[in-house]
C-alpha positions as CSV (number, residue, x, y, z in Angstrom):
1,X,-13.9,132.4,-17.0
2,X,-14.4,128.6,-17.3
3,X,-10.7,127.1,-19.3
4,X,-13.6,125.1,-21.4
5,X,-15.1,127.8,-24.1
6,X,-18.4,127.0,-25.5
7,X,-18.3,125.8,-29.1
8,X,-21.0,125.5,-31.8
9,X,-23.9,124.6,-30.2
10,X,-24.3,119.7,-31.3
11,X,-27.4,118.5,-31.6
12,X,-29.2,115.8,-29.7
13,X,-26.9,113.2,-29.2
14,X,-29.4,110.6,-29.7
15,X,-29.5,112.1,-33.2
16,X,-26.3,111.5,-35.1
17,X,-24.5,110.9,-31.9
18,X,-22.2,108.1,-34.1
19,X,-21.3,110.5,-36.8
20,X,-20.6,113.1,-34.4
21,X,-18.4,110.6,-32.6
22,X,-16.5,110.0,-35.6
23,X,-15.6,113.0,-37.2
24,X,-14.5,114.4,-34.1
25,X,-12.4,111.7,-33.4
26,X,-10.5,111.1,-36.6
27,X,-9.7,114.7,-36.6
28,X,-7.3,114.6,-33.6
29,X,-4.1,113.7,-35.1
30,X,-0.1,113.7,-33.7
31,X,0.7,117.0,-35.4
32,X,-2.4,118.5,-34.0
33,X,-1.2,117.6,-30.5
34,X,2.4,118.5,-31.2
35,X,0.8,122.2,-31.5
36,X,-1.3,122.0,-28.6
37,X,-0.1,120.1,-25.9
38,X,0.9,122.8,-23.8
39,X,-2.7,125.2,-24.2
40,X,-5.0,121.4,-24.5
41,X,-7.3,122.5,-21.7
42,X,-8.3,125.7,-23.5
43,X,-8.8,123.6,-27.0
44,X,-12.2,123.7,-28.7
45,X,-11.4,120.2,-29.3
46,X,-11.9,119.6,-25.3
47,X,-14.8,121.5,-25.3
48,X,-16.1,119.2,-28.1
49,X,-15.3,115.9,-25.9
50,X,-17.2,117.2,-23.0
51,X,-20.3,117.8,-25.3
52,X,-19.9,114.5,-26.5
53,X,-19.7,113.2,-23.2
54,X,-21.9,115.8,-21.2
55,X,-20.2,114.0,-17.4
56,X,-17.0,115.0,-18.7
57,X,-17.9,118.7,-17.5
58,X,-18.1,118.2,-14.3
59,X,-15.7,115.2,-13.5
60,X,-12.4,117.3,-15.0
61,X,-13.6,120.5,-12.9
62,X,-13.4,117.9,-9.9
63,X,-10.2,116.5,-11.0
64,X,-8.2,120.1,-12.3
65,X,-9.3,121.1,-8.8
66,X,-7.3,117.9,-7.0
67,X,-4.7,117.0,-9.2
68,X,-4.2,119.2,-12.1
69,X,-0.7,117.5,-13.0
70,X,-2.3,114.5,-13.3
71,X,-5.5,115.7,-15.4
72,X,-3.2,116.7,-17.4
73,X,-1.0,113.9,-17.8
74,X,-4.0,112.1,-18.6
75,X,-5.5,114.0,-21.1
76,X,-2.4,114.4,-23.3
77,X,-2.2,110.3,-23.1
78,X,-5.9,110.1,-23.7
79,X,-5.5,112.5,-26.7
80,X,-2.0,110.7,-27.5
81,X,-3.8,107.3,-27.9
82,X,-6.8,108.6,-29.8
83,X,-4.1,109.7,-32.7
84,X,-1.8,107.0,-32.4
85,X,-5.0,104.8,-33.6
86,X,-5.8,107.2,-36.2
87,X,-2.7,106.3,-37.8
88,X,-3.2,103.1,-37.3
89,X,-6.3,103.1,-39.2
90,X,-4.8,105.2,-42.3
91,X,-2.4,102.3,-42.6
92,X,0.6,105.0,-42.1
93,X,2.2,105.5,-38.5
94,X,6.2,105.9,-39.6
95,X,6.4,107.6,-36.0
96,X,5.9,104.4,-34.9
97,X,9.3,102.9,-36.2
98,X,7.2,100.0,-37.7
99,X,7.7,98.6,-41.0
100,X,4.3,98.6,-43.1
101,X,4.0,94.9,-42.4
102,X,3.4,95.1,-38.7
103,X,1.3,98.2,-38.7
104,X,-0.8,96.5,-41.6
105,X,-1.7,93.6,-39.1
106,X,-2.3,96.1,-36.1
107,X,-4.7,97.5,-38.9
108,X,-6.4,94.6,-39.7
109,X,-7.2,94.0,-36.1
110,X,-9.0,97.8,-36.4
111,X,-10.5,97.0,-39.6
112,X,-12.4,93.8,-37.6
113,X,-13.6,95.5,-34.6
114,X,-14.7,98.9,-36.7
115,X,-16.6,96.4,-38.9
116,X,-18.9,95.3,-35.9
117,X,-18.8,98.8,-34.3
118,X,-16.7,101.9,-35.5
119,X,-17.8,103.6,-32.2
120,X,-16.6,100.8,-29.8
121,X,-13.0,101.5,-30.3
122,X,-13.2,105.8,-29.8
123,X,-15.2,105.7,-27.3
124,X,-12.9,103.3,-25.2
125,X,-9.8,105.4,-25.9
126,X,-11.6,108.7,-24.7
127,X,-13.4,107.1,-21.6
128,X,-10.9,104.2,-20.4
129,X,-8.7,106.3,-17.8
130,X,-11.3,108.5,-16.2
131,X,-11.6,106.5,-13.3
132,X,-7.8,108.1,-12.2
133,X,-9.9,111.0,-10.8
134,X,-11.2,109.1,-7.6
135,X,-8.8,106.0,-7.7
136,X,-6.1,105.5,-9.3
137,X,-4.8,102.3,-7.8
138,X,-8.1,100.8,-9.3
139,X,-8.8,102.8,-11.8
140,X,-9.7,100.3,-14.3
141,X,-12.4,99.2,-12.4
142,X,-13.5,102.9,-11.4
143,X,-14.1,104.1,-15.1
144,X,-16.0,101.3,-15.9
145,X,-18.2,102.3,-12.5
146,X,-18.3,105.8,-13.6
147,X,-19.5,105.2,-17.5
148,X,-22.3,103.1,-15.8
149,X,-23.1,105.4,-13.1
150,X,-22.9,108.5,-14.2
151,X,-24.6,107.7,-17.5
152,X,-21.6,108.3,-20.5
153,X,-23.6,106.0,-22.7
154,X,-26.9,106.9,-22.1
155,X,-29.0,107.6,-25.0
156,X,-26.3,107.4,-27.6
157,X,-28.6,105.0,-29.6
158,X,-25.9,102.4,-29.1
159,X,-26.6,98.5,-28.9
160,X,-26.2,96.9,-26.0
161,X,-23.7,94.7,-27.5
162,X,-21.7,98.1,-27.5
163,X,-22.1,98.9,-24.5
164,X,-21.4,96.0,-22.8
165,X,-18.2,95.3,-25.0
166,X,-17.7,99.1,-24.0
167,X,-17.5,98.7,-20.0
168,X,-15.7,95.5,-19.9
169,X,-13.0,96.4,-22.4
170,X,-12.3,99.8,-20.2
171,X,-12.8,97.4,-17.0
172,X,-10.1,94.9,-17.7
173,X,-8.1,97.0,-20.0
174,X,-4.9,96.5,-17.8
175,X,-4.9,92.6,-18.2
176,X,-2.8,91.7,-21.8
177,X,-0.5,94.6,-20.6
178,X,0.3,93.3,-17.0
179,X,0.0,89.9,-18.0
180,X,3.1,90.7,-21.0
181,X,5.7,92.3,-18.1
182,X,5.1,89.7,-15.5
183,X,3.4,91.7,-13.1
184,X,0.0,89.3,-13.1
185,X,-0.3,85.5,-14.1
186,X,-3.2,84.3,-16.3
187,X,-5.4,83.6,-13.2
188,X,-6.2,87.1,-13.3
189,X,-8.8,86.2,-16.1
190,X,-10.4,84.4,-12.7
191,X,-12.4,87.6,-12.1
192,X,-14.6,87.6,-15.8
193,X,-16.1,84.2,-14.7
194,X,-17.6,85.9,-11.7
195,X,-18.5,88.9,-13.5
196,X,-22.2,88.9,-14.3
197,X,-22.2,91.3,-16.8
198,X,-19.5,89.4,-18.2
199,X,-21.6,86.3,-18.9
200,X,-23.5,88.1,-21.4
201,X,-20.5,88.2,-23.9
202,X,-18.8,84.6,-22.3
203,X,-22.1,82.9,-23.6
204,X,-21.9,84.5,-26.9
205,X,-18.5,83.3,-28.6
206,X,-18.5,86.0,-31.4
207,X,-18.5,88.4,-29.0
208,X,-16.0,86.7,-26.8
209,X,-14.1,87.2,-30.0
210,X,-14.5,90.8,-30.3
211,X,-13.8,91.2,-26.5
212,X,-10.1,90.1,-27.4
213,X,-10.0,91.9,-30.1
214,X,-10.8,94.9,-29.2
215,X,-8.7,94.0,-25.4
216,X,-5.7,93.5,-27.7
217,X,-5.8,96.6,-30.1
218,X,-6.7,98.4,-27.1
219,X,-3.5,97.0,-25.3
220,X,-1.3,98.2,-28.2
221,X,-2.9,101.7,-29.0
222,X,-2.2,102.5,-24.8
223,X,1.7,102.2,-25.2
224,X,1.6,104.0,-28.2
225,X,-0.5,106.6,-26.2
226,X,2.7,107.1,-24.0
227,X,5.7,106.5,-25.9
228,X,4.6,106.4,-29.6
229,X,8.2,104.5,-30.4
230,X,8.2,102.3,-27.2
231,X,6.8,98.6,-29.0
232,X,8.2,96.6,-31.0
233,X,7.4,93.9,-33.7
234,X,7.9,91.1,-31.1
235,X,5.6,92.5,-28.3
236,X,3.1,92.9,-31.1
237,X,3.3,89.0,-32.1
238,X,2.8,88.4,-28.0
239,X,0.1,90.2,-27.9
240,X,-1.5,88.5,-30.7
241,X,-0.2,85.4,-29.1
242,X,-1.7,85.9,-25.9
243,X,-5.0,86.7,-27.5
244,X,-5.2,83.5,-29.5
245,X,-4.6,81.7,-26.5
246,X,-7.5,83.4,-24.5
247,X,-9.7,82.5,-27.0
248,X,-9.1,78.7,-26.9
249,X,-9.3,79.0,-23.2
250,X,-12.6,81.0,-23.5
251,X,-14.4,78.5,-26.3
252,X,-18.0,78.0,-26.3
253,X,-17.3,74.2,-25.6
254,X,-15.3,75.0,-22.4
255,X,-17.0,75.7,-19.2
256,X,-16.4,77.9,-16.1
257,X,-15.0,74.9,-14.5
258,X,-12.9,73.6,-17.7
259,X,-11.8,77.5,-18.0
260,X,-10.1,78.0,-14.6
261,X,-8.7,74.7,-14.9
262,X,-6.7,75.8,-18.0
263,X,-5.7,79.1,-16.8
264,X,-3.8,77.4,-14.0
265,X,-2.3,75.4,-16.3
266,X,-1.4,77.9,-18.8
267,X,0.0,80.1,-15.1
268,X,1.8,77.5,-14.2
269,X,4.2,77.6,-17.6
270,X,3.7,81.7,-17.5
271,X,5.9,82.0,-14.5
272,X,9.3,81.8,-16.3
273,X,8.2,84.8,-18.8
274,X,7.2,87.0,-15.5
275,X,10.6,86.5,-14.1
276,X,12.3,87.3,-17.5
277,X,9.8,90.2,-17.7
278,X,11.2,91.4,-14.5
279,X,14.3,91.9,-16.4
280,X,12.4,93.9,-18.7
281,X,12.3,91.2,-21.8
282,X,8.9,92.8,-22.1
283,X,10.3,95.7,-24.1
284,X,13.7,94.3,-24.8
285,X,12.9,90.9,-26.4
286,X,14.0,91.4,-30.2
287,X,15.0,94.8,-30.4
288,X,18.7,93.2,-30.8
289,X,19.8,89.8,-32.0
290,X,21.1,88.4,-28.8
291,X,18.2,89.8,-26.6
292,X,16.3,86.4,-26.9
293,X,14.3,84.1,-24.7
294,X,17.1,81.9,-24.2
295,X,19.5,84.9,-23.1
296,X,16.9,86.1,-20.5
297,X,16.2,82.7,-19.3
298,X,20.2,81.5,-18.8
299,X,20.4,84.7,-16.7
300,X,17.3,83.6,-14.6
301,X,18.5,80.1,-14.2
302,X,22.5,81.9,-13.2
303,X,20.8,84.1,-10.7
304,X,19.1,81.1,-9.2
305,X,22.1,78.9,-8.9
306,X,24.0,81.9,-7.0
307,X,20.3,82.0,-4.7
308,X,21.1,77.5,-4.6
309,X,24.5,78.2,-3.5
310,X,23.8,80.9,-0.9
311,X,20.4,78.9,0.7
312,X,22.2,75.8,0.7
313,X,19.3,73.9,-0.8
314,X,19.6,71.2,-4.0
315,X,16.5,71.7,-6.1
316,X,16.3,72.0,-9.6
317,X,14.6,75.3,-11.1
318,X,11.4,73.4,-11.8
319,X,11.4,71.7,-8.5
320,X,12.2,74.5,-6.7
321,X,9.3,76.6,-8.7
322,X,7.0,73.1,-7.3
323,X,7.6,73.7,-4.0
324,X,8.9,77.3,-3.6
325,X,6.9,79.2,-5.9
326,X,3.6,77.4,-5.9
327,X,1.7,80.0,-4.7
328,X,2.9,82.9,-6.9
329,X,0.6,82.1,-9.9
330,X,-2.3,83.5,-7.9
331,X,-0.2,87.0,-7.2
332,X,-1.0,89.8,-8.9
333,X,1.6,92.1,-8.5
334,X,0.4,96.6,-7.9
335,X,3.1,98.7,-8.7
336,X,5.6,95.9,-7.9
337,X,8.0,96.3,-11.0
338,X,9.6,99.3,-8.8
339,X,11.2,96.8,-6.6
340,X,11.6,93.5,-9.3
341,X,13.3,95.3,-11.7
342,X,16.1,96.9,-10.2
343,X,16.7,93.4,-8.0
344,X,16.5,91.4,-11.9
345,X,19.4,93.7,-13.1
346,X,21.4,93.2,-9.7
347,X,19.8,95.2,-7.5
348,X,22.2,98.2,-8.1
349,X,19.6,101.0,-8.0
350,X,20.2,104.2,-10.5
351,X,20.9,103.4,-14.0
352,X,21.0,100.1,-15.1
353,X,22.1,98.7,-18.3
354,X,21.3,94.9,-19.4
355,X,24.5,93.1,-20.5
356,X,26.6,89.5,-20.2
357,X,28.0,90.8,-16.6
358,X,24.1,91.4,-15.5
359,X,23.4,89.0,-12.3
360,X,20.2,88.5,-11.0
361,X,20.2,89.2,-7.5
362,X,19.5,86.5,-5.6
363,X,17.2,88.5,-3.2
364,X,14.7,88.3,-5.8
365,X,14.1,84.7,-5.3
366,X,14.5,85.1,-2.0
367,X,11.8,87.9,-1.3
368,X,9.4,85.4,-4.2
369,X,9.6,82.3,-1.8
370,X,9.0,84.9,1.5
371,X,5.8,86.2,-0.3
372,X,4.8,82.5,-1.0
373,X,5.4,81.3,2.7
374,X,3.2,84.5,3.7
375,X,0.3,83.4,1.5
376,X,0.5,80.4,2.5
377,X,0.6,80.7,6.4
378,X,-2.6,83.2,5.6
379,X,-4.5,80.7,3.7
380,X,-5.1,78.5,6.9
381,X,-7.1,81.6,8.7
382,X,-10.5,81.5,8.3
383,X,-10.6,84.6,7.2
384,X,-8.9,84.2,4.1
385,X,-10.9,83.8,0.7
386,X,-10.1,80.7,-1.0
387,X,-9.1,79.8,-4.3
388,X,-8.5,83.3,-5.6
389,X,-6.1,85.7,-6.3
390,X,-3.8,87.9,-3.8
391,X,-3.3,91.6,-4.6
392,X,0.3,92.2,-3.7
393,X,1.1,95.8,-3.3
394,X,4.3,96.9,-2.8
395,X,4.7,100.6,-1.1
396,X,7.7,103.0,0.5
397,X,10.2,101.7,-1.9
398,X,12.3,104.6,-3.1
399,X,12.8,105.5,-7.2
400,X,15.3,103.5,-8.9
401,X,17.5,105.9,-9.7
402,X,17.5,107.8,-6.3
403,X,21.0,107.4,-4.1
404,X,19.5,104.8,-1.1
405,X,21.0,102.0,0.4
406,X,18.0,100.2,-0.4
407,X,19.2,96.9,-1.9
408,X,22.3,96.9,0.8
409,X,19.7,96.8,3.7
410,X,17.8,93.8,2.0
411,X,21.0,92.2,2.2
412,X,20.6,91.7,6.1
413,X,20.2,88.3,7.0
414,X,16.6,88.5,7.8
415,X,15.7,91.4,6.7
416,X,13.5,90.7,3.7
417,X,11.3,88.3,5.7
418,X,10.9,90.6,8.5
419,X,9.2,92.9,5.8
420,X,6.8,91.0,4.4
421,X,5.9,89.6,7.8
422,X,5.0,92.6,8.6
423,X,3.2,93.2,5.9
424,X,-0.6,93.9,6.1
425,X,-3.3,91.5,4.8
426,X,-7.2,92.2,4.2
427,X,-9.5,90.1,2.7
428,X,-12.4,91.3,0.7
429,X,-15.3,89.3,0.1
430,X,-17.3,91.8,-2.2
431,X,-14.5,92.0,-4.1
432,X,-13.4,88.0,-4.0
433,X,-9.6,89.1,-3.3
434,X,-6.7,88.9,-0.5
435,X,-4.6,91.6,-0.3
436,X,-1.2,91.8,1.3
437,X,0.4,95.2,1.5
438,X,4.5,95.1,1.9
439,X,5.2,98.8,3.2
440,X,9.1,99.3,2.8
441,X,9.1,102.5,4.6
442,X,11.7,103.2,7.4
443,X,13.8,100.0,5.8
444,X,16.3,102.5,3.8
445,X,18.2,105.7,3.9
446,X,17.8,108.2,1.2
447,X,21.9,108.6,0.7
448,X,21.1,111.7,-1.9
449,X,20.4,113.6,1.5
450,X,23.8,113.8,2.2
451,X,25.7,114.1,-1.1
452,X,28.3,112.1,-3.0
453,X,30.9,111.7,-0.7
454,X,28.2,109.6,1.4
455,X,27.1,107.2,-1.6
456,X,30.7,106.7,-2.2
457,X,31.3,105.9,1.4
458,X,28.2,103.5,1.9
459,X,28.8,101.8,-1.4
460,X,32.5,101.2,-1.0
């Protein structure tokens, strides 16, 4: 027998599809998942999704069949992030560790959208991760090909305001996020000003509005959909932060050309937060008295004078960002934090605790400047796209808190620009991005293979 059990027979979703929508979503609450996490593939209420969404049916038989783990990783965050919003809305979400104050202006920001659509929001939450079937790497950009493609909105009597507002949201629904812990700059905006579809909400500045709006809620609810306590008041204001910004930088008055020219700008001053974020500020910032932006940035600036010292060279930070670093505003980091991280908090590997003895290790500069030289060197072949972005994935790097001797091989003269040298670079014109692949693979020595006595040895 099929895991999904037929339930009540829904009407036409053209008739009543909204209400439908509605009711079934604010029924799914934290409690209710508490009790079902465990049987949530055999739930009428994932029966009643797939009705809703009639694709559904056949793209989670295809995906349970490939990857059940992560179907259901998925689901439970999809489910996760459906009820974190529904406390949201009731204006009560004490799981959250929030005082009434913050979750009031989250709630305001739901209030807004709901008032233009209360469908827009749902119907994001349920559909924005379904692309992870077929791609997970780019799975932003796969769920907003599958809601067009296989026909998710279809008939639903929706506006095409909605829908619109619907497939970009879910399509750039990793940028706030990526842009708050570093990993991407604020030239990955660049890609909305060639978006076609896009132009139909940049030309209309209410709905530019809503965009970031409902980009920023969204942004908010998806941490909540993974770790219900894991925001605080401070990433909240950020987010609102970064939102007001975007909508100066997107005005009515400002055009395609006036737009890039400010995200460079506004790149350009981002690229002391995405080193601090690489020391995890991103979710620290606040959450004690001390953890400040001052305290992150004095660490920065003593990791770069032990970086001075070892390279022998004389610039100040911002000169050195100038003439170092001037290509990093156009990287946008995949899965990168793996590697940043650890290097921010000394690169130590295992655990690693934040305090006044914390050193930046000055091999994170050093690999920075190595990816900068690459880009550069790659921006003379013709090949090469210009004035874009570069997608810089980082692969073969082992877990943090696995036993390698990882971060004592990248200590080898050498040895950190021999990787990305060899790293691979493609260029894709459909897509209007570079790509350089940096494949640490055969670089390090899992030292958990051969027990304590070996770590102790290698590390001594």
């Amino acid at each position: 027998m099929d895991t999904y059990e037929k339930t009540e027979n829904m009407s036409d979703p053209k008739d009543g599809f909204r209400n439908q929508l509605l009711s079934f979503s604010h029924g799914i609450s934290l409690e209710w998942l508490s009790h079902n996490k465990e049987s949530i593939q055999s739930t009428p209420e994932l029966r009643r999704l797939i009705e809703l969404f009639p694709p559904l049916e056949e793209t989670f038989r295809n995906w349970r069949e490939s990857d059940q783990g992560e179907f259901l990783r998925t689901i439970i965050h999809t489910f996760q992030a459906q009820a974190a919003f529904n406390q949201v809305c009731a204006e009560s979400f004490p799981e959250s560790g929030l005082g009434e104050e913050v979750i009031k202006k989250v709630n305001d920001l739901a209030v807004s959208i709901s008032a233009f659509s209360p469908a827009v929001m749902p119907i994001i939450l349920w559909l924005h991760d379904i692309g992870r079937c077929e791609d997970k790497e780019k799975h932003t950009e796969k769920s907003a090909e599958m809601i067009s493609s296989l026909g998710f909105l279809n008939n639903k009597g929706l506006l095409k305001e909605e829908i619109i507002l619907i497939r970009k949201v879910v399509q750039y629904h990793l940028l706030i996020g990526t842009l708050y812990t570093g990993e991407s700059s604020y030239l990955s905006f660049y890609p909305l000003l060639k978006d076609e579809e896009f132009k139909f909400i940049l030309h209309n500045h209410s709905l530019i509005g809503r965009f970031l709006d409902s980009l920023t809620l969204f942004t908010i609810i998806d941490v909540w959909g993974y770790h219900i306590n894991d925001i605080s008041p401070t990433m909240i204001d950020n987010y609102f932060d970064i939102r007001k910004e975007m909508e100066g930088i997107f005005s009515a008055k400002n055009s395609a050309e006036e737009i890039k020219k400010r995200l460079k700008e506004r790149s350009r001053r981002h690229l002391d937060w995405r080193l601090m974020g690489y020391m995890m500020a991103f979710s620290k910032i606040g959450k004690k008295p001390h953890l400040t932006r001052g305290f992150y940035m004095d660490m920065i600036l003593n990791g770069y004078g032990k970086y001075k010292e070892r390279e022998q060279i004389s610039f100040k930070w911002d000169e050195f960002k100038d003439r170092c670093l001037n290509k990093i505003d156009q990287v946008q980091f995949k899965y990168g934090l793996g590697v940043l991280i650890p290097l921010s908090y000394g690169g130590i590997g295992e655990k690693m605790h934040l305090n006044e003895d914390t050193q930046v290790n000055p091999n994170l500069f050093q690999l920075l400047v190595c990816i900068n030289n690459r880009i550069q060197e790659e921006e003379g072949s013709q090949q090469c796209i210009p004035e874009t972005l570069w997608s810089v994935v980082f692969k073969g790097y082992p877990p943090w808190n696995r036993k390698t001797d990882f971060h004592q091989r990248l200590n080898e003269p050498g040895q950190i620009e021999e990787i990305v040298n060899r790293g691979q670079v493609t260029f894709d014109k459909k897509e209007g991005i570079n790509t350089l692949s940096i494949d640490y693979r055969n670089y390090w020595d899992d030292l958990s293979d051969y027990g304590e006595g070996a770590w102790g040895m290698e590390s001594s």
